[in-house]
C-alpha positions in Angstrom: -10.8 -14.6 21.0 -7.2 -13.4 20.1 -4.1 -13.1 22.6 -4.2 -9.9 24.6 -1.3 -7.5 24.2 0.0 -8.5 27.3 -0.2 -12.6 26.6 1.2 -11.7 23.1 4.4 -10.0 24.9 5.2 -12.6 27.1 4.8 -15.0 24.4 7.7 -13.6 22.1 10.8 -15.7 20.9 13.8 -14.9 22.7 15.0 -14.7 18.5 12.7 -11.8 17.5 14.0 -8.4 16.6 11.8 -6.3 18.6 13.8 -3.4 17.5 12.4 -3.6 13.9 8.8 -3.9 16.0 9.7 -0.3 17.5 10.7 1.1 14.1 7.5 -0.3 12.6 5.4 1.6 14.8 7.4 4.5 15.3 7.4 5.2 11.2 3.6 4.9 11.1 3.2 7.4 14.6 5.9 9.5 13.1 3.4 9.8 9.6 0.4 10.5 11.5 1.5 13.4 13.7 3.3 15.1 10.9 -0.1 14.3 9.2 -1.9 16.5 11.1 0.7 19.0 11.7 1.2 19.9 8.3 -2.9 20.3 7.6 -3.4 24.3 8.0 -7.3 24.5 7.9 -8.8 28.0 7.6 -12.1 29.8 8.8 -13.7 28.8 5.5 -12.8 25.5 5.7 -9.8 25.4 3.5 -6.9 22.9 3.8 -3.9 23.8 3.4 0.3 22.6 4.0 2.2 24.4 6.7 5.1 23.7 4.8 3.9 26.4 2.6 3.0 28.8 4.8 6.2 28.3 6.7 8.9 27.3 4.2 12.0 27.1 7.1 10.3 24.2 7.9 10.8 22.3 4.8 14.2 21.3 6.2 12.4 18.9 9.1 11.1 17.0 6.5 14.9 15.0 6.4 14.1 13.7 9.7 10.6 13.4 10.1 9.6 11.9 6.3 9.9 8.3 7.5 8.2 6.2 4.7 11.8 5.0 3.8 12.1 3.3 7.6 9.0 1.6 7.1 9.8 0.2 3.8 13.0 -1.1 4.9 11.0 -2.8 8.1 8.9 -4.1 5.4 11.8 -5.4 3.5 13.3 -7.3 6.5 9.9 -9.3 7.5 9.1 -10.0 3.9 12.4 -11.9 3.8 11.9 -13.8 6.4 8.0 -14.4 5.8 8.8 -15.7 2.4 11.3 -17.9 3.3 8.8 -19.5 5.9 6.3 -19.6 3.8 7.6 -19.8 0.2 4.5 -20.7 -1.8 3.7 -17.2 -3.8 -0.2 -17.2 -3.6 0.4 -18.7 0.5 2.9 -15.9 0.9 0.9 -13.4 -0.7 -2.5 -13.9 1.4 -0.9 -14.5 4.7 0.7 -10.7 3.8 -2.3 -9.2 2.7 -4.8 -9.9 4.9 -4.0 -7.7 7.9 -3.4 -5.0 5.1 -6.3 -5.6 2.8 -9.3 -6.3 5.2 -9.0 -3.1 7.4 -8.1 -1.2 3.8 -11.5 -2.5 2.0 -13.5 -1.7 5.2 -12.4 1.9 5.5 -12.8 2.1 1.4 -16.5 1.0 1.7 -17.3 3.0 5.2 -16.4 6.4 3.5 -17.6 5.2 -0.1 -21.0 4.8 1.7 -20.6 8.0 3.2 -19.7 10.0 0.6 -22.9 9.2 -1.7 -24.8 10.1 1.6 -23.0 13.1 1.1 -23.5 13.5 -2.0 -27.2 12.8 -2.9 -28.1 15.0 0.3 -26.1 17.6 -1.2 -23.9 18.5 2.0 -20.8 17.4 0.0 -19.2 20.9 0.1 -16.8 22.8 2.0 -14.5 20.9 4.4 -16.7 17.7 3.7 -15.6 18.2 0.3 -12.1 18.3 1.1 -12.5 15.1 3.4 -13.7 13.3 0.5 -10.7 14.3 -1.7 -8.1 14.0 1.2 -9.0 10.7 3.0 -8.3 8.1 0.9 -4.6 10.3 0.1 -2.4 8.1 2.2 -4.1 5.0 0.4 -1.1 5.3 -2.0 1.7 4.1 0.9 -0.9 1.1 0.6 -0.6 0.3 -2.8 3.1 0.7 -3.0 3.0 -1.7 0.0 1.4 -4.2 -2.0 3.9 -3.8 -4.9 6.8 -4.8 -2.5 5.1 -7.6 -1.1 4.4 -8.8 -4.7 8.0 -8.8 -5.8 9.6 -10.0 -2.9 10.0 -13.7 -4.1 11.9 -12.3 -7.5 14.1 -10.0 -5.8 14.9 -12.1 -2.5 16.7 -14.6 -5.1 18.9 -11.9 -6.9 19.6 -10.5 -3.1 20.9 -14.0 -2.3 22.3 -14.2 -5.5 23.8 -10.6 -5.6 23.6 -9.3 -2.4 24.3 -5.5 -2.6 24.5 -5.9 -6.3 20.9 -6.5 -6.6 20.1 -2.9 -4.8 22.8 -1.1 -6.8 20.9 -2.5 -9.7 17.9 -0.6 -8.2 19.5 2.1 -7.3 21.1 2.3 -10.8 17.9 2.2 -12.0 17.0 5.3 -10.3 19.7 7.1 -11.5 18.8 6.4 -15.4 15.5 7.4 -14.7 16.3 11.0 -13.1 18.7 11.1 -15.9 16.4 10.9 -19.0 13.9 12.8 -16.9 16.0 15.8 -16.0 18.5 15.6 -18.7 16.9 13.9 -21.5 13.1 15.1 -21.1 11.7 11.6 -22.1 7.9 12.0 -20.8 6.6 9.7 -18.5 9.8 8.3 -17.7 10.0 9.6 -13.9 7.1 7.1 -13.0 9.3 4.3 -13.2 11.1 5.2 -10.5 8.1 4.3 -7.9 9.4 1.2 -8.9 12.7 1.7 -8.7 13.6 4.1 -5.4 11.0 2.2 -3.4 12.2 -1.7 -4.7 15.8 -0.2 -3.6 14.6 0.9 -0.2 12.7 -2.4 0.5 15.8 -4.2 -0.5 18.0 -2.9 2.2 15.3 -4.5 4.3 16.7 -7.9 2.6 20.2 -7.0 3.5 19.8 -6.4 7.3 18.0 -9.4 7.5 21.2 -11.4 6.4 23.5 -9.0 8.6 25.0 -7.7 5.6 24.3 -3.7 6.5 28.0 -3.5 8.7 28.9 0.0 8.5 25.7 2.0 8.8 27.2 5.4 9.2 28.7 5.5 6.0 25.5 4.2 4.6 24.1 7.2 6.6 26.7 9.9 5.2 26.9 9.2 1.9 23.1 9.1 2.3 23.3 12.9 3.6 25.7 13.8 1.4 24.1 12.7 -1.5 20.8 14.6 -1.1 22.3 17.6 -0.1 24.6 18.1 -3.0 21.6 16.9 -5.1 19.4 19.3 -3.8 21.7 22.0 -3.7 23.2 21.6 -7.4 20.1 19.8 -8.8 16.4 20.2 -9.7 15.4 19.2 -6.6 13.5 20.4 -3.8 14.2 20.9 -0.4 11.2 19.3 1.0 11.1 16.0 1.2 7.5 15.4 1.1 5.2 16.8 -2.1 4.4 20.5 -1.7 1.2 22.2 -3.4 2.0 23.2 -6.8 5.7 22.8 -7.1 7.4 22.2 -10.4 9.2 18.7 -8.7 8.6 17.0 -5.9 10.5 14.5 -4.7 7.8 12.0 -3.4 5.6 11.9 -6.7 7.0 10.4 -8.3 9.5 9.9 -6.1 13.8 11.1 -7.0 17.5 10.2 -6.3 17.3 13.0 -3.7 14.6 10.5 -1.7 16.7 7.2 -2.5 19.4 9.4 -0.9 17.3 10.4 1.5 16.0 6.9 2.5 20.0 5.5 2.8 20.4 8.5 5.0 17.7 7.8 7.2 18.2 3.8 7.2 21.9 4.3 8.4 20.8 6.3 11.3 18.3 3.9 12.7 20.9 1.5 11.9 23.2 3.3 14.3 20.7 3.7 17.3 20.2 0.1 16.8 21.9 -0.9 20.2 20.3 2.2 22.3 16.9 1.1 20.8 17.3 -2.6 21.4 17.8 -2.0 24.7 15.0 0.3 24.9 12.5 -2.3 23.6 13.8 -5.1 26.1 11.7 -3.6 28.7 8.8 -5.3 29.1 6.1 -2.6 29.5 8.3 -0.6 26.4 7.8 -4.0 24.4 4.2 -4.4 25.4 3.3 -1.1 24.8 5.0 -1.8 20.6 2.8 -5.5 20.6 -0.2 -3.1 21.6 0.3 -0.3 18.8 1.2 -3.3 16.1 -1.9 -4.5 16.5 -3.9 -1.8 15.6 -1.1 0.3 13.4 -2.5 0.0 10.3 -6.2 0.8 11.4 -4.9 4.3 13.0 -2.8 4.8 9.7 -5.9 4.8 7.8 -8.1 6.6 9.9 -6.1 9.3 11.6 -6.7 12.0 8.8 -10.8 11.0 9.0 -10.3 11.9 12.9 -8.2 15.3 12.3 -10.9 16.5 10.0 -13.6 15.7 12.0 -11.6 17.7 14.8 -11.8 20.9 12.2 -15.4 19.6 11.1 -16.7 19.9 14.8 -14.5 23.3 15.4 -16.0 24.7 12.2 -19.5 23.7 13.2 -19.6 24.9 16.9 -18.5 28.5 15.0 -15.3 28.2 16.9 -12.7 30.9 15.4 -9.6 29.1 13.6 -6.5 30.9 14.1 -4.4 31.7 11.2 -2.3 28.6 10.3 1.5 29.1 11.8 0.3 32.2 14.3 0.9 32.4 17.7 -2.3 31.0 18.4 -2.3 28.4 16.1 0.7 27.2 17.7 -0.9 27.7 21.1 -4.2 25.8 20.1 -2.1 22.5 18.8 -1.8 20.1 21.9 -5.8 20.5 22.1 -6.0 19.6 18.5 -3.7 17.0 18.8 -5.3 15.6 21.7 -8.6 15.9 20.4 -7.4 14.0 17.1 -5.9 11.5 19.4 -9.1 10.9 21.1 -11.2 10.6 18.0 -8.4 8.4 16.3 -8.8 6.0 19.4 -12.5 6.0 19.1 -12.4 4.6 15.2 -9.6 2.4 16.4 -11.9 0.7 18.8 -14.8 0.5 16.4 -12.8 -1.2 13.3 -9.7 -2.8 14.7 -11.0 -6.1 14.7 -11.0 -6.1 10.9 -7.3 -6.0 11.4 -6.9 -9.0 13.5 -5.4 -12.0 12.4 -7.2 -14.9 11.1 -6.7 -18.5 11.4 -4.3 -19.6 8.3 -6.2 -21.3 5.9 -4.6 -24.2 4.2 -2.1 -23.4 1.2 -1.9 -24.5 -2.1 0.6 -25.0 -4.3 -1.3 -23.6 -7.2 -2.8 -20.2 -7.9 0.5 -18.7 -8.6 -0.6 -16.4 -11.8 -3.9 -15.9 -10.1 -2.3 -14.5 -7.0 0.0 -12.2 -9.4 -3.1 -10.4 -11.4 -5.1 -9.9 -8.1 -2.2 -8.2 -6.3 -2.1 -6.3 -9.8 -5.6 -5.5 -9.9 -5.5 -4.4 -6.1 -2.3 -2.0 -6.4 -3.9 -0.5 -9.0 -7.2 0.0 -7.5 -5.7 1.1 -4.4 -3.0 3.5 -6.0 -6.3 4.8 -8.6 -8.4 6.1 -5.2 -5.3 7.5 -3.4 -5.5 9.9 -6.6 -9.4 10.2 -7.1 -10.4 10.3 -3.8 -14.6 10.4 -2.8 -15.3 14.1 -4.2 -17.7 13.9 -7.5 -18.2 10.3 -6.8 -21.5 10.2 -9.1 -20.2 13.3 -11.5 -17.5 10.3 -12.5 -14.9 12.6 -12.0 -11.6 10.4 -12.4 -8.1 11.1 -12.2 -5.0 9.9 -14.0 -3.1 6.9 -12.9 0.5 6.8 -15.0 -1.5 7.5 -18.4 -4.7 6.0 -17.7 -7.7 7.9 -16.6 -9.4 6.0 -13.8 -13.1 6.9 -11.2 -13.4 6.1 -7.5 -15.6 3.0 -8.3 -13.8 1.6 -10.8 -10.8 1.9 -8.2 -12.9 0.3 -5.6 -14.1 -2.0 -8.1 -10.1 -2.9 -9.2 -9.1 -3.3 -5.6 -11.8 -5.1 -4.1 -11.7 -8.3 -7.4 -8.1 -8.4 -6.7 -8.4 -8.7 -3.0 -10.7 -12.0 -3.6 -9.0 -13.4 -6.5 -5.9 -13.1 -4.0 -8.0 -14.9 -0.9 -9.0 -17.3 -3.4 -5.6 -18.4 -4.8 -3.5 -18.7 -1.6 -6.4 -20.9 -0.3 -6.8 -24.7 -0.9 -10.1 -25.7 -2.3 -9.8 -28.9 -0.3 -9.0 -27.1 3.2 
């Protein structure tokens, strides 16, 4: 049996930085309430963005689009996990496992459940949406796993460099938007999930050395940046991908979101002192070891429970009202609450895959292995973020970059590399 909550709290190192606990979970709660804020579901069972229907809103996107905070909390513990554990394939494993085993489960729960759908020919409507929408936020995964797999090369240019390394990044970003924008060159912009995401995960490198000293101007020029980049530029206002505009800042993602994401890692930065405080508390800091523990289950289920929410609404013949009314408005604590219930339920069913396991022994070896199954498992991942479960036996595939890929060959991708990862962080003789 594992350490309780409770047990794990009053175990901590007086040494820990429990504010970059709070800002882990806080990003991922953050996600899943705008999540199912932004999903305007119709009488017919349509899903649509309330971001669309309401466009003042867009402008709440520059506080509440959070994947940049949890990216530089990444960052920060990836420095300091590979420098206690700097074997690649060791380092590699002991990262992926509480990501990887609760990801495969939910890929093979709704995988199963989607041919059920399918064969018995009930794959329509909102359970056709759910199959094309579920496996959406699967693509935070698979950037995820990029990060973790060049943390070892860009942790030695950060010590070497420092901020020169990020500016490299950054710099990076820049070309890119350039030849995009300016220049035309096709398929250029995808680099730059590579690059604005890289540059965001290496602040996380920087605060872990203390080097981030003057957050607010990291915060203003943040600020300023994307607002004179969206006001002059090509760029939108939102800050998270709208349906059917030209650009969109999040795929693949823009300067205006590396702007976005200094902006945003300043301020936290700045309520650094306030939220360490905050935290010291034990039942506040109990309450964070409690949602660590199950963060990344929630993450991956909370869109299955909003839809069943609708799916059981829709079912009972419950009238929706229209997204962004009065009564739609009105009706959203119960439909948060309700999602929140359901959420909790699936929590309690699959959270033990997300429990840590005993360390197996590391090897020294297994190095290139551990490189093409992270490969393999990005890949897969990011390739069912785009497919999702709908047409699952039609083969209906989407493009990845310039590759056209199907749900099971994505599963297929991510489930080899997983195991070729297991495999190579793990000493034959242990």
């Amino acid at each position: 049996m594992g350490m309780s909550a409770r047990e794990l709290a009053a175990a901590t190192p007086a040494t820990r930085d429990r504010y970059v606990d709070l800002l882990r979970v806080a990003s991922l709660g953050v996600v899943v309430l705008g999540h199912w804020l932004m999903a305007a579901v119709t009488g017919d069972g349509r899903v649509g963005n309330l971001l669309a229907v309401v466009p003042e809103l867009q402008v709440v996107t520059w506080v509440f689009q959070v994947m940049p905070v949890f990216f530089f909390v990444g960052g920060f513990s990836h420095a300091l996990a590979h420098r206690s554990r700097p074997r690649y394939a060791a380092f590699l494993r002991a990262r992926l496992q509480r990501l990887l085993r609760p990801t495969m489960v939910f890929v093979e729960v709704w995988g199963a459940a989607a041919l059920v759908l399918q064969l018995t020919g009930v794959d329509g409507g909102l359970a056709g949406v759910a199959l094309r929408l579920v496996t959406q936020p699967l693509w935070f995964i698979g950037i995820y796993l990029a990060m973790v797999a060049f943390t070892p090369p860009l942790l030695r240019l950060h010590e070497r460099w420092g901020w020169g390394a990020f500016g490299a990044l950054a710099g990076g970003a820049v070309a890119v938007d350039v030849l995009r924008f300016v220049a035309g060159v096709p398929f250029v912009e995808f680099l730059n999930f590579a690059f604005v995401w890289l540059a965001v995960h290496q602040l996380g490198f920087l605060r872990a050395d203390g080097m981030i000293r003057r957050p607010a101007l990291l915060a203003g020029a943040g600020l300023v940046g994307a607002t004179a980049l969206v006001a002059l530029g090509p760029y939108p206002l939102s800050m998270v991908g709208m349906p059917g505009e030209k650009v969109s800042n999040m795929a693949p993602p823009t300067l205006a979101l590396l702007c976005h994401g200094l902006w945003l890692v300043g301020a936290v930065e700045l309520l650094k002192g306030p939220g360490a405080r905050l935290v010291a508390r034990a039942g506040v800091w109990r309450g964070v070891v409690a949602a660590n523990g199950i963060a990344m289950t929630a993450f991956l289920w909370h869109l299955t429970a909003m839809l069943g929410v609708y799916g059981v609404l829709l079912g009972l013949g419950v009238e929706l009202p229209d997204p962004a009314s009065a009564a739609w408005w009105a009706q959203m604590p119960l439909r948060f609450a309700a999602a929140g219930l359901l959420t909790a339920l699936l929590v309690a069913v699959f959270r033990r895959f997300e429990a840590p396991v005993p360390a197996a022994p590391a090897t020294d070896a297994g190095g290139p292995l551990a490189a093409l199954g992270i490969t393999l498992a990005l890949f897969g991942v990011l390739g069912l973020s785009l497919t999702g479960f709908a047409g699952l036996l039609e083969g209906r595939s989407a493009t990845l970059i310039a590759v056209p890929v199907t749900a099971p060959a994505a599963v297929g991708l991510a489930l080899v590399g997983w195991l070729m990862v297991e495999r190579a962080g793990r000493d034959p003789r242990g």
